[in-house]
N, CA, C and O of each residue as an XYZ file, in Angstrom:
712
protein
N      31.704     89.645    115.560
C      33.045     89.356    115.173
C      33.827     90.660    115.135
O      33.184     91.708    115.160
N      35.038     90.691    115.082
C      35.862     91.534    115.547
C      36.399     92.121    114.153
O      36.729     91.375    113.231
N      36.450     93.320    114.087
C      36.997     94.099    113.286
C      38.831     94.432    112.333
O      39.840     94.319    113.030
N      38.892     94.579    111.738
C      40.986     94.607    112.262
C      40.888     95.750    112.093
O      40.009     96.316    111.443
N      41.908     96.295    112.740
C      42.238     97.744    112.427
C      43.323     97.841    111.916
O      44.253     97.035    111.871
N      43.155     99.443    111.280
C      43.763     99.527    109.881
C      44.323    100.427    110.714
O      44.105    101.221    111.629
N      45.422     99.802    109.755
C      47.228    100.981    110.325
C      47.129    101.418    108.924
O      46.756    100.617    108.067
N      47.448    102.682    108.616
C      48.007    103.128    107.956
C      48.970    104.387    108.255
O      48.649    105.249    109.074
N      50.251    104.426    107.480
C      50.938    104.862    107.949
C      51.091    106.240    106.689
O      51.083    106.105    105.465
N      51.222    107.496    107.466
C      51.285    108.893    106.395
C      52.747    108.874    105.220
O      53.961    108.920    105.418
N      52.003    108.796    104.125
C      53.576    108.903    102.391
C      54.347    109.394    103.206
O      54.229    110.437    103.849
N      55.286    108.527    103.192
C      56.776    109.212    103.512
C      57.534    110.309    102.576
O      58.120    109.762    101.641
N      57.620    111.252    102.594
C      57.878    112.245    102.041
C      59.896    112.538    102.066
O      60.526    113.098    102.963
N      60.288    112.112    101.157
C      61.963    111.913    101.383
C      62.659    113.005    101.257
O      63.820    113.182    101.626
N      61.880    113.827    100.678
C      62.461    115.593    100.528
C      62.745    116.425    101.755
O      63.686    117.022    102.277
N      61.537    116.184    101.948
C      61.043    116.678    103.724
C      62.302    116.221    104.624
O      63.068    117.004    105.185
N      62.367    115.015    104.655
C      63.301    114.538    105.401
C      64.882    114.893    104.975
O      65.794    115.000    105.795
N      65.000    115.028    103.746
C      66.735    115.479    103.418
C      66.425    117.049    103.974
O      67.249    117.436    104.803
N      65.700    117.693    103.743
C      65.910    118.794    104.237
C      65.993    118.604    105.518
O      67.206    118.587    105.731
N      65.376    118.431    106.637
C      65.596    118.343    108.053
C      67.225    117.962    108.515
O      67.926    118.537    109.347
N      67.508    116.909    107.748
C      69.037    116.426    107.867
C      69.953    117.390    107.608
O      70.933    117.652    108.305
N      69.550    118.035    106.368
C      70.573    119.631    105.931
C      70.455    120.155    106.851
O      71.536    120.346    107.408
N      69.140    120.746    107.655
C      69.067    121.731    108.517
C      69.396    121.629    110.158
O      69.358    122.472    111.054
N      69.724    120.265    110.134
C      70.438    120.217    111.189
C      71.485    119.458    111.211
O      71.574    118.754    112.217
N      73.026    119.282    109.770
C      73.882    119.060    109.982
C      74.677    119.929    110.126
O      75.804    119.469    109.940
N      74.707    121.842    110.565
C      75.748    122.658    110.874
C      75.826    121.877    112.437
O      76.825    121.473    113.034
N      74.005    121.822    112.948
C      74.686    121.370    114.450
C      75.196    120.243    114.887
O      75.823    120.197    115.945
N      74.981    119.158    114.097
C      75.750    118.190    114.447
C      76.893    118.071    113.753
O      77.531    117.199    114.341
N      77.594    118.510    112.708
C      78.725    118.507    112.245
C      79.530    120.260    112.328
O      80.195    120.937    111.544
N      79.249    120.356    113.081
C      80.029    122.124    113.344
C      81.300    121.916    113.283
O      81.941    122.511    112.418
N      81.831    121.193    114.015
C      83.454    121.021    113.835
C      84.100    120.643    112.819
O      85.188    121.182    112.614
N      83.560    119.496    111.795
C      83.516    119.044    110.706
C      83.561    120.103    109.718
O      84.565    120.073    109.007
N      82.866    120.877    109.529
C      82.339    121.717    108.795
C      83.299    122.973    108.609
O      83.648    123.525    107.566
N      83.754    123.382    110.475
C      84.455    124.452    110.611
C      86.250    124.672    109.839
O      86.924    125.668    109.579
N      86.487    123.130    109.685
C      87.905    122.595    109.312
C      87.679    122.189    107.683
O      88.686    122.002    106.999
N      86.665    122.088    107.226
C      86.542    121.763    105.790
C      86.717    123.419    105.368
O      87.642    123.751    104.627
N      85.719    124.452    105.919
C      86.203    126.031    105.983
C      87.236    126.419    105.657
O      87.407    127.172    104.699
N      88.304    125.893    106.537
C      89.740    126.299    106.954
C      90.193    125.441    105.704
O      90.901    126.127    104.967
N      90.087    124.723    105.444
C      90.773    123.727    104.290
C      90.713    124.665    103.011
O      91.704    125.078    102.408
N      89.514    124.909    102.724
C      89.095    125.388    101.516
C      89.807    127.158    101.577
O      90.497    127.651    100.685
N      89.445    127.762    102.718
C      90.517    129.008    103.121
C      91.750    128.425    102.643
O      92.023    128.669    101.467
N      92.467    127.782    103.233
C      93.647    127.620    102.722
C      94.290    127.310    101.559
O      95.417    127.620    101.173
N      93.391    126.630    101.025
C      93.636    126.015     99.761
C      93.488    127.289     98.165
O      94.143    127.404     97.129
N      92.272    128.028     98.749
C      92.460    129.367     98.423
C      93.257    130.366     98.207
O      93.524    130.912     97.137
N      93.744    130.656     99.574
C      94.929    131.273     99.893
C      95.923    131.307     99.183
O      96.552    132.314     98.858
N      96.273    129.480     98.703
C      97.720    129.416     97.837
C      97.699    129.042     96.841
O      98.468    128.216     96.350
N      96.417    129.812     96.126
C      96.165    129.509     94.871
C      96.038    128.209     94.124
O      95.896    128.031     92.914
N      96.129    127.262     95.197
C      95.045    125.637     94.797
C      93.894    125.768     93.801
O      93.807    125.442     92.617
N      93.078    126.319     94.608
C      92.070    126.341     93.632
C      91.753    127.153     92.344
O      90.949    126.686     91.538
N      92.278    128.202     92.147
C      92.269    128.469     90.960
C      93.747    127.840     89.903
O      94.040    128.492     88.901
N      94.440    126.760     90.209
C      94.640    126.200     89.624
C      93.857    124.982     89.368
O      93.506    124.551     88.270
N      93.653    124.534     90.422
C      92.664    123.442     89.824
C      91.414    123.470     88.850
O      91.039    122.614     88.049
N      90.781    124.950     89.220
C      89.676    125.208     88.131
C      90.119    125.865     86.932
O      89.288    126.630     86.443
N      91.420    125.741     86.225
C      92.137    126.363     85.288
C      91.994    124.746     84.485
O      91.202    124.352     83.630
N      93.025    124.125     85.122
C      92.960    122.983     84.918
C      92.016    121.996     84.327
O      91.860    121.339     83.297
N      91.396    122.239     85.627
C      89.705    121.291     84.709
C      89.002    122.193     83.500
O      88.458    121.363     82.772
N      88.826    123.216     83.088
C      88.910    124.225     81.870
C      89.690    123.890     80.693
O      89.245    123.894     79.546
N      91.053    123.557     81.086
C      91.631    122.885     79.975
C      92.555    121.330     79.971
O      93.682    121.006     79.599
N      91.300    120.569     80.646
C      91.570    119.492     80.995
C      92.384    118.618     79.811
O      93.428    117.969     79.869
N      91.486    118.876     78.761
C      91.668    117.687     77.350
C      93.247    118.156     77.048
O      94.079    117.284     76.799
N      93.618    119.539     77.079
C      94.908    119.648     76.764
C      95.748    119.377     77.785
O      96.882    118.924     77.633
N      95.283    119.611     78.728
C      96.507    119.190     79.910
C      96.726    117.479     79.982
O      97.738    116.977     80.470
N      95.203    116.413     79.211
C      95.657    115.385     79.396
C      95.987    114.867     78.463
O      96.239    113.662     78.475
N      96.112    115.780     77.121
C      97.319    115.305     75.656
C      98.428    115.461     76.287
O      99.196    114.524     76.504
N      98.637    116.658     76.651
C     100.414    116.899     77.113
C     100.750    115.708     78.232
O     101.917    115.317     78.203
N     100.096    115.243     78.963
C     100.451    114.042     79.906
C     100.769    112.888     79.085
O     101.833    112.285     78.946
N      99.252    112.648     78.404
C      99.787    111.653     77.541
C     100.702    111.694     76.575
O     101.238    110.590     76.478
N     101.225    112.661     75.630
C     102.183    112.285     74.678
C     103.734    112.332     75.440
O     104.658    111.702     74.924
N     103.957    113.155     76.754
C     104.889    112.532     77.837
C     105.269    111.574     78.090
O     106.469    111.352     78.250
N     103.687    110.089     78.282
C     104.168    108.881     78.881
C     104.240    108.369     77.747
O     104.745    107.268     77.969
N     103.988    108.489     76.229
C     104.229    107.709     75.019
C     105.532    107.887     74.371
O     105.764    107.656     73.184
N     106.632    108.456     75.526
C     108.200    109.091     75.172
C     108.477    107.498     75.675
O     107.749    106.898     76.467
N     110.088    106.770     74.830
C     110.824    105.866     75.380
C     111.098    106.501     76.604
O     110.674    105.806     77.528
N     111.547    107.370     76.924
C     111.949    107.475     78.139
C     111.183    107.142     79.104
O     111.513    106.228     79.859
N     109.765    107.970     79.290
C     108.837    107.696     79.777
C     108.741    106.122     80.250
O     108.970    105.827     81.423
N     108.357    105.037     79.182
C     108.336    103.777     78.580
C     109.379    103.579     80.171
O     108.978    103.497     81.331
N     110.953    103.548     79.573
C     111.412    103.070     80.237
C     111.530    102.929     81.680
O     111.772    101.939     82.371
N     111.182    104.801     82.140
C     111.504    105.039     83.032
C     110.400    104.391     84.516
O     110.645    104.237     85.712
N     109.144    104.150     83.654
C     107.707    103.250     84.233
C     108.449    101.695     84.561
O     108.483    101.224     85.698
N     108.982    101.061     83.446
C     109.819    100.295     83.618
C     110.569     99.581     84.516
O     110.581     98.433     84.961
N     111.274    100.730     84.668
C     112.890    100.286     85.695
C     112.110    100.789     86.848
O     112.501    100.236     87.876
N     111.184    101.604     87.051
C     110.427    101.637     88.471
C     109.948    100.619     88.959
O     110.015    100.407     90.170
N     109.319     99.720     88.039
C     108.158     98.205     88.429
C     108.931     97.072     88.937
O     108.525     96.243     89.752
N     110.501     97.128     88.181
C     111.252     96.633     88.415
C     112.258     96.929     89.695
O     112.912     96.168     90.407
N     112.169     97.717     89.684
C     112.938     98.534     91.493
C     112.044     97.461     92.638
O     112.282     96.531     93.409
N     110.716     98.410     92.089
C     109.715     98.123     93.402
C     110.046     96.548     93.730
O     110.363     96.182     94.862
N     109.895     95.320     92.184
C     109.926     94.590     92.654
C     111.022     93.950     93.474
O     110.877     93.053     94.305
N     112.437     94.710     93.013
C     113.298     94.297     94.256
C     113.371     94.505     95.278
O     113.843     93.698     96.079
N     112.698     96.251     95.755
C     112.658     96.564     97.304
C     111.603     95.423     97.881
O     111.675     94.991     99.032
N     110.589     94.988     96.889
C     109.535     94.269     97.959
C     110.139     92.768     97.897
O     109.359     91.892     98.271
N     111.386     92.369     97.487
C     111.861     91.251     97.745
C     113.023     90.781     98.916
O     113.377     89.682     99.342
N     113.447     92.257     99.223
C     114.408     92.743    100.306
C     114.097     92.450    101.446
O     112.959     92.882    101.627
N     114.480     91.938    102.356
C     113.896     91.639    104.035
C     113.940     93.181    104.314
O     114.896     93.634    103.684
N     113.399     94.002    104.888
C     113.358     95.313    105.852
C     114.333     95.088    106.723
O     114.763     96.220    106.945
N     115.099     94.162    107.508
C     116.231     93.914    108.395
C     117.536     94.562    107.420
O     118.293     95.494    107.692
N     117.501     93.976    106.591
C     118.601     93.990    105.716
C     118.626     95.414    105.076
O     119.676     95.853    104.607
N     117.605     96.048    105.060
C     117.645     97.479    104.620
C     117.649     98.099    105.623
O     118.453     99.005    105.405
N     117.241     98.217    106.675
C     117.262     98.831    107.680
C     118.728     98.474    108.446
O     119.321     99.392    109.013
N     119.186     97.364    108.441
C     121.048     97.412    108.627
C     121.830     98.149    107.675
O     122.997     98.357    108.008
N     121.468     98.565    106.625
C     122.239     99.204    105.476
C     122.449    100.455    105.800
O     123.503    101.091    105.822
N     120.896    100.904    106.163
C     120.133    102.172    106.205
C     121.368    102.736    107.201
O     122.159    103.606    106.834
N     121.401    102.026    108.659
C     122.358    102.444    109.452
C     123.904    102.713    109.633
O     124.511    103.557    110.291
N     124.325    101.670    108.794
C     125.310    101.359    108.575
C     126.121    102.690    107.762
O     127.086    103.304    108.218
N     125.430    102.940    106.422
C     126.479    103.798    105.565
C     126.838    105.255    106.609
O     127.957    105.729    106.807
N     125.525    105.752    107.167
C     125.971    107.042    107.797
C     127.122    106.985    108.731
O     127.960    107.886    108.770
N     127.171    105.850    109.539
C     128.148    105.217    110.917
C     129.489    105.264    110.160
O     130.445    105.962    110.498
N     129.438    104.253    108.850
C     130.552    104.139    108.376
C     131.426    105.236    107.753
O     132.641    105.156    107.576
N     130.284    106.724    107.314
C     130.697    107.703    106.628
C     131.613    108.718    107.612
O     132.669    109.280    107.323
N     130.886    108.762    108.814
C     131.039    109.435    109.906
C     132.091    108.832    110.324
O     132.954    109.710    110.282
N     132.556    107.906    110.694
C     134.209    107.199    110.994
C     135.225    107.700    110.159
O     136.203    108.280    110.629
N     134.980    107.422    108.320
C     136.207    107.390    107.969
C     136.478    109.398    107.377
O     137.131    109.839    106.431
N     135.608    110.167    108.489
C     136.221    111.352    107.686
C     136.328    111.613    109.409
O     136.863    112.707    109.588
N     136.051    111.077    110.454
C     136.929    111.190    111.589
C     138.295    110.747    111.587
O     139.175    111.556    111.881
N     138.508    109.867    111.368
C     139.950    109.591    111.760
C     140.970    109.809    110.004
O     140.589    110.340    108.961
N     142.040    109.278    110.273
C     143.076    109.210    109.698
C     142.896    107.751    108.700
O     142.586    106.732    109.316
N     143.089    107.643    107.163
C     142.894    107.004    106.332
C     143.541    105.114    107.251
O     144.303    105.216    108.213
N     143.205    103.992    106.883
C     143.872    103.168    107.171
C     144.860    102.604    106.331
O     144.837    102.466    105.107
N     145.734    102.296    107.154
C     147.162    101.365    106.526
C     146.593    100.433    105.330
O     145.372    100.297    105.252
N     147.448     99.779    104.384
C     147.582     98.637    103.768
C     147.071     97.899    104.446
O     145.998     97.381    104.139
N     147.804     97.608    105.739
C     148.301     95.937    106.550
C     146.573     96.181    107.009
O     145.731     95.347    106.677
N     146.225     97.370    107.764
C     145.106     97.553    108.222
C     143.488     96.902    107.835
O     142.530     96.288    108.305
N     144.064     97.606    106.530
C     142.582     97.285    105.471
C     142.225     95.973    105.219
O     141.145     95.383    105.208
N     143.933     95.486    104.921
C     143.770     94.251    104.601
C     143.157     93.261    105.281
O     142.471     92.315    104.895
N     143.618     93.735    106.704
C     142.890     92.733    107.890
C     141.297     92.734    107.686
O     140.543     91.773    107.537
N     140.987     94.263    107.732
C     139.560     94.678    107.317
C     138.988     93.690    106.369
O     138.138     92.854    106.675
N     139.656     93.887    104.890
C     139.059     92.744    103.710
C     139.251     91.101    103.933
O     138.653     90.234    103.295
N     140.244     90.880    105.010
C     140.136     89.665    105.518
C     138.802     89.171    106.524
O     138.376     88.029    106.692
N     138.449     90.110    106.957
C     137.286     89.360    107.883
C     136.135     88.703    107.423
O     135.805     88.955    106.264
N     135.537     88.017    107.986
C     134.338     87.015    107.367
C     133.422     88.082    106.881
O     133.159     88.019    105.680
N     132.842     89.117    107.610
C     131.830     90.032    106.924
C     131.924     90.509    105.750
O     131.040     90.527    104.893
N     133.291     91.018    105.656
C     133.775     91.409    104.620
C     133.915     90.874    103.396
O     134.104     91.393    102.295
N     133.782     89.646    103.785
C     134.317     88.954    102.544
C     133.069     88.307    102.020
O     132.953     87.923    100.856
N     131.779     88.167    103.304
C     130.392     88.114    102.894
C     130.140     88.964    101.892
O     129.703     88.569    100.811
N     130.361     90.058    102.121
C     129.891     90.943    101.925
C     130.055     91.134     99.976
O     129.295     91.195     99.010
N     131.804     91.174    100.296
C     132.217     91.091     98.735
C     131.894     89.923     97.921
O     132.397     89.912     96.798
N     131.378     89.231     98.158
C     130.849     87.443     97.700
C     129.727     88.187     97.358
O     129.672     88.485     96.165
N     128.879     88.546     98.013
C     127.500     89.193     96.949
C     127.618     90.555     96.181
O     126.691     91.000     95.504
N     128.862     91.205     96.340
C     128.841     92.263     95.117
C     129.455     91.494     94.094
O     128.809     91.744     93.076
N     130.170     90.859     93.882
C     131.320     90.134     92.820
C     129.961     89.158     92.555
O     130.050     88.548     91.489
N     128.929     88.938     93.190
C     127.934     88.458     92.076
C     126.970     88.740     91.351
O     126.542     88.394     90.250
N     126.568     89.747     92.525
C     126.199     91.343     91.597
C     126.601     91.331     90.273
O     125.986     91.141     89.224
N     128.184     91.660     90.629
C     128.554     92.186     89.152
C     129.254     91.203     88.065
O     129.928     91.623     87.125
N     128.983     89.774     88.342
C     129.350     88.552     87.454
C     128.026     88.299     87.071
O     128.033     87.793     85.949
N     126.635     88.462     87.617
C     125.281     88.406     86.632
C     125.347     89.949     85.731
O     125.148     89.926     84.517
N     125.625     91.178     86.404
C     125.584     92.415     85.461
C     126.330     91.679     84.305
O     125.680     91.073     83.453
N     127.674     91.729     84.273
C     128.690     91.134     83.094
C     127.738     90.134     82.310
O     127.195     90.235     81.210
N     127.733     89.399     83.016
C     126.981     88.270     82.075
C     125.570     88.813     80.894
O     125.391     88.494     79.719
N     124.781     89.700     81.772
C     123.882     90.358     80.830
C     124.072     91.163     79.880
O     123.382     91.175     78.860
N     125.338     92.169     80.182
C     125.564     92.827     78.914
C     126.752     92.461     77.892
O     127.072     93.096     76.887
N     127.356     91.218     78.421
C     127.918     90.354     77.273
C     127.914     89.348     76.812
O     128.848     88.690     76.352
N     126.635     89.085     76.909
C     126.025     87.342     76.516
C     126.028     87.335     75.054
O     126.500     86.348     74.490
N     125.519     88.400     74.301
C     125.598     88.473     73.105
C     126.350     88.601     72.065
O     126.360     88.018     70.981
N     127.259     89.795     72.707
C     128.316     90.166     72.270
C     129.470     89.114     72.809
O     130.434     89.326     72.073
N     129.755     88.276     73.571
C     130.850     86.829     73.868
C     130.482     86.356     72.374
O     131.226     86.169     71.412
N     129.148     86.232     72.493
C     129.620     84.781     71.273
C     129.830     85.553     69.646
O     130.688     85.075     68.904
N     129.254     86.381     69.320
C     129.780     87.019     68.569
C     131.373     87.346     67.996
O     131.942     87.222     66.911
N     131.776     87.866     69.451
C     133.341     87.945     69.229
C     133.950     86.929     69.167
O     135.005     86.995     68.538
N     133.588     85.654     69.741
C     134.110     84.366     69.642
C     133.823     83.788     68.397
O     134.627     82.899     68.117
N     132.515     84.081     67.124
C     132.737     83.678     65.981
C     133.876     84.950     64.885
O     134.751     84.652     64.072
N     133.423     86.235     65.278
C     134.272     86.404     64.689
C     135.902     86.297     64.356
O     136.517     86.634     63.344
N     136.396     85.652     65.692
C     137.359     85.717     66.504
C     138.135     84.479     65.432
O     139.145     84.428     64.729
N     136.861     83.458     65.840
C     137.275     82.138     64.867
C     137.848     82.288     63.528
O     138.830     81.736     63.031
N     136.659     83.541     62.827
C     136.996     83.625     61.236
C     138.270     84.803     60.932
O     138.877     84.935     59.869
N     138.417     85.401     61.884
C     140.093     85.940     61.878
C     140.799     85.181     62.092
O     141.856     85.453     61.523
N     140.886     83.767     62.954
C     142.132     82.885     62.703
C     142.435     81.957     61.640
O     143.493     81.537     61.171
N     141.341     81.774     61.415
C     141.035     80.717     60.175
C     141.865     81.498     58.847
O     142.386     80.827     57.956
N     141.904     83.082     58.861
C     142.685     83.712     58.067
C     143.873     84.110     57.672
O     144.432     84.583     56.682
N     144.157     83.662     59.105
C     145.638     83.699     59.752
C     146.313     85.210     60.002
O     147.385     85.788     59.824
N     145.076     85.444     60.491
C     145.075     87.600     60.879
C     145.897     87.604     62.687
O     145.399     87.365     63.787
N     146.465     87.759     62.521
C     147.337     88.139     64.006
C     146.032     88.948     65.039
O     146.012     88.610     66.222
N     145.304     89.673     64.702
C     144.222     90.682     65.273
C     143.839     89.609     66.162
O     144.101     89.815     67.347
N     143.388     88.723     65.929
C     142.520     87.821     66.391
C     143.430     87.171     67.723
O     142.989     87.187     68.872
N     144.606     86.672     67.398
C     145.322     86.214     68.502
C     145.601     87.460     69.765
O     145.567     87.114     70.946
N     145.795     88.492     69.492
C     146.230     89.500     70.275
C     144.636     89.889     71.084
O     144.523     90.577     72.098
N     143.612     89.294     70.382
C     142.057     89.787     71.227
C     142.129     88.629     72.171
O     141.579     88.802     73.259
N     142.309     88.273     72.102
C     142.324     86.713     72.591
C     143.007     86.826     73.935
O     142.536     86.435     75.004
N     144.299     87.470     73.725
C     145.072     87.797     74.594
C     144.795     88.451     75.634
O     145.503     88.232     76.616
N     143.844     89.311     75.733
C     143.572     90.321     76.244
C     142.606     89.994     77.287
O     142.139     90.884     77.998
């Protein structure tokens, strides 16, 4: 009867092998290598790195002073009205910004070429359909602005408004007026 033969295969030794890989990644990564050089030269050069290793030295204080920065209202806010930007640029078609984009320089560049326009001129101007597109979404622009920063203050002045007439205070009629 027949025997089996035995494979065995020699401990793979994983040391052995990272070293071989070290010792021959200048030659297969020479170019790689030569530009990480130049990086680190450069970065040298303009005093990168010894700021950065300053830095990490006095990391814990450099990341109090960051943090008691972003724990400023301002800070607060200013994180804020950014999240809120973004979310309008990313609600914007790119057409529509990119017509804008073009537009103001074209339009800037015209009106310091020529000579101011007439009344009758402009008017035609504010008569045209674009134009008047155009002013239809700022005038709503600024009828939601209005609305936000006097929603509170309307009704307010409208009760107090009430209890000055009820007094028969003239103040009240003349706000009214206005």
């Amino acid at each position: 009867m027949s025997q089996p033969i035995r494979l065995e295969f020699p401990p793979r030794d994983a040391r052995a092998e990272l070293q071989t890989r070290l010792q021959n990644a200048p030659l297969q990564h020479a170019e790689a290598l030569l530009s990480g050089y130049d990086l680190l030269q450069s970065l040298h050069d303009r005093g990168v790195l010894d700021l950065l290793r300053s830095g990490l030295g006095s990391s814990d204080k450099v990341l109090s002073i960051v943090v008691d920065a972003a724990k400023t209202p301002e800070a607060i806010n200013a994180t804020r009205n950014l999240l809120i930007l973004s979310k309008v640029a990313f609600m914007l078609e790119p057409q529509l910004l990119e017509d804008i984009v073009t537009a103001v320089p074209s339009s800037l560049a015209q009106a310091r070429s020529q000579k101011p326009l007439s009344l009758w001129q402009m008017f035609k101007k504010m008569s045209s359909q674009d134009t008047r597109r155009a002013l239809s979404a700022m005038v709503g622009l600024l009828e939601s602005f209005g609305k936000s920063l006097g929603s509170v203050d309307d009704a307010e002045l409208e009760r107090l408004e009430s209890e000055l007439a009820e007094t028969g205070c003239v103040v009240a009629i003349e706000r009214k007026n206005r």
